[in-house]
N, C-alpha and C positions, 0 to 999 in steps of 0.2 A: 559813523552816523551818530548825532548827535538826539537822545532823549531828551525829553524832559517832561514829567509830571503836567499841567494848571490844578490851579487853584478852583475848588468849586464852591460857589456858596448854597448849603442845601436848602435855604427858603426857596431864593430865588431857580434852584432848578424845580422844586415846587408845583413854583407857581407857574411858570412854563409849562411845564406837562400837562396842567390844568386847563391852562387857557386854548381854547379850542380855534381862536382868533388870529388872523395871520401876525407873526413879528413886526415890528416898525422894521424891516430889511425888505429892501426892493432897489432892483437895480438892471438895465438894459446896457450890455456890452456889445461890439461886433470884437468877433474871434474867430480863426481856423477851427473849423469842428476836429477836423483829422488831426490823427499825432506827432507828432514831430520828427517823429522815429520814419512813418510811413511816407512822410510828404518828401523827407531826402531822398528814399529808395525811388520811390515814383520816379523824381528828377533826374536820379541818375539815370534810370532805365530811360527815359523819353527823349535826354540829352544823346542817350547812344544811339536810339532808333537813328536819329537824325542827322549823328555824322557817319553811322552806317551808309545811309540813305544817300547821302553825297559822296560818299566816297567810291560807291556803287558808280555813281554819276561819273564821277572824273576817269575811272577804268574802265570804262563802257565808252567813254568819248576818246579813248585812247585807243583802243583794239575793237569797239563794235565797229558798222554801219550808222547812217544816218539814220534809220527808220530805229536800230536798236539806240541811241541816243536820243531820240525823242520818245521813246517809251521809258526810257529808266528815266527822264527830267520832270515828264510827266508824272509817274512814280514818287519822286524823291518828292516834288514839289507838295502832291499832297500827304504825303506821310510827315512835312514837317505841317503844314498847316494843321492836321490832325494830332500831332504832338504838342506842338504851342498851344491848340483848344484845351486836350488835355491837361495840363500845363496850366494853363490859366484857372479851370476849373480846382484844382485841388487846391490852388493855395486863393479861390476865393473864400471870406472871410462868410461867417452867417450871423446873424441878430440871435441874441438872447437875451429873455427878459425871467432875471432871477425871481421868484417867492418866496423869504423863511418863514416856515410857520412852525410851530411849540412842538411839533415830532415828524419832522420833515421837511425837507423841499424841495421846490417842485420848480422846474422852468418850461417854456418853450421856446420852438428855437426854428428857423428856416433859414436856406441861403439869401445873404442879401441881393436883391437885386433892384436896380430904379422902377418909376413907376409904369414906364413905360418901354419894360422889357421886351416883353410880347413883339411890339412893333420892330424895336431892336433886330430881333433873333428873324426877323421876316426879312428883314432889308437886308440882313447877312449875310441869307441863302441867297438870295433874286441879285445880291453883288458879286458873290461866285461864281452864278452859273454866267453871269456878262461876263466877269472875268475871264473865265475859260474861253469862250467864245473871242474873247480880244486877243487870247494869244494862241487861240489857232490859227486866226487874222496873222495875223503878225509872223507866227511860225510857216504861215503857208501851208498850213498842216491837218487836216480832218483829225488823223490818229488822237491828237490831241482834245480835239473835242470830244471826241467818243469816249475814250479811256479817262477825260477828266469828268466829264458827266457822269458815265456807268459809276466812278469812283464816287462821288458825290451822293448820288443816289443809294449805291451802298452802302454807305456809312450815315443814315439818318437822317439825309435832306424832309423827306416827307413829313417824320415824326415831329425836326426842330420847327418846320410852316405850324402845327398846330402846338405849340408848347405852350402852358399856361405857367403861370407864376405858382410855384405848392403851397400850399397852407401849410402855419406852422403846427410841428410835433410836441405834443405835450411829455414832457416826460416827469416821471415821480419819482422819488428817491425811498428806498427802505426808511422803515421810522429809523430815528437817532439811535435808539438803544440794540440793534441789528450790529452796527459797526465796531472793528474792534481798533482799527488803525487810523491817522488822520495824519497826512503830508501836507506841509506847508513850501510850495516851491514860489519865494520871494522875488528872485529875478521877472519868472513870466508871471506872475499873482494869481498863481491857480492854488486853490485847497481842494485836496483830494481824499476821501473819504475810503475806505476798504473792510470790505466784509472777512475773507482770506482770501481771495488770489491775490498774489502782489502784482499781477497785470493789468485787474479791472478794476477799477474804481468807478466812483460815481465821482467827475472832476466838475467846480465850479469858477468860471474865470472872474475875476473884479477889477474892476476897471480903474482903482487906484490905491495906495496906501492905503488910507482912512478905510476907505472901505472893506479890504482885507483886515487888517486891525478888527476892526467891528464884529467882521465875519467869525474870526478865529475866538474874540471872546466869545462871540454869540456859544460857538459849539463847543468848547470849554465846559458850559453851564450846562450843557445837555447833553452831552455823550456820558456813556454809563463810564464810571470811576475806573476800570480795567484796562482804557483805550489808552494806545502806545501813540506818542507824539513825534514827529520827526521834521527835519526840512533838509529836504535835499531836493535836486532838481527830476522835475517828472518827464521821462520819456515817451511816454504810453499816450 
């Protein structure tokens, strides 16, 4: 792992500490809030439910009955739709809008979603539950409406009809001089910040070059003299 010192100049960290006024830095990214590490496990585990799920399916149409073949399809069919929701959630991206200011900073942050998600998440539900209904039709089959509805119902039909868009979280970082570590990980343009855990940091994403650059001088000037510098890439 490769060190290396900056250069400080002690006016200008100074005058920073003085100025009580936000930095000329500001900048709105959309990024994965989760980490890199945990969005593989997810996958992997969601990817298995699902050929679990059908594999279930194919052994059950080999050696059940009809009635136990329309319950494991029925089965399988929503544990992938409930995987792929899954799925899509975690590696949906959220909006952040960075602040530096002279001993600190501060963002906030919410998942993105369009303006008229609301309506979206309604038409969702009210297309499921047709759907089920079209392939009891089709299947010939009550079992299958009943077991695909109760399933529907159980797993948060009701809650997603009333889901609202969240308001973004504010969050605050420890002043600068709190920190003792600072990672620069260049590939995904995250600067990450560390008190001592080497798990937690306070990580901020930038949405280009220039603006990493900028970034990294910025806290150069204002992390206390003792903070250790590195780039490697961030898992966490």
């Amino acid at each position: 792992m490769e060190h290396f010192m900056g250069q400080r100049d002690a006016l200008t960290q100074s005058k920073l500490m003085k100025d009580s006024q936000p930095a000329p830095l500001k900048w709105t990214i959309k990024a994965i809030h989760a980490s890199r590490k945990s969005i593989l496990f997810i996958r992997k585990v969601l990817i298995g439910i699902i050929l679990f799920a059908w594999t279930a399916v194919a052994w059950v149409a080999l050696t059940g009955s009809e009635d136990s073949r329309t319950f494991a399809s029925a089965l399988a069919l929503g544990a992938t739709f409930s995987s792929l929701l899954a799925l899509r959630l975690f590696h949906q991206k959220s909006v952040f809008h960075y602040v530096v200011h002279a001993t600190h900073l501060q963002y906030t942050h919410c998942l993105d979603y369009p303006e008229n998600a609301e309506a979206r998440f309604k038409r969702s539900i009210i297309s499921l539950f047709v759907g089920v209904a079209v392939a009891a039709v089709v299947l010939k089959s009550l079992s299958v409406f009943v077991i695909g509805t109760a399933y529907l119902l159980l797993n948060g039909a009701p809650q997603l009809m009333c889901w609202k868009r969240p308001e973004p979280e504010l969050v605050v970082s420890p002043p600068w001089k709190k920190f003792q570590r600072m990672i620069i990980d260049r590939k995904y343009r995250l600067v990450v910040l560390l008190i001592d855990d080497p798990t937690i940091g306070f990580k901020a994403h930038l949405p280009d070059d220039a603006h990493l650059q900028r970034y990294v001088a910025f806290l150069k000037a204002v992390l206390p003299p003792h903070v250790q510098y590195s780039e490697e890439r961030w898992e966490w």
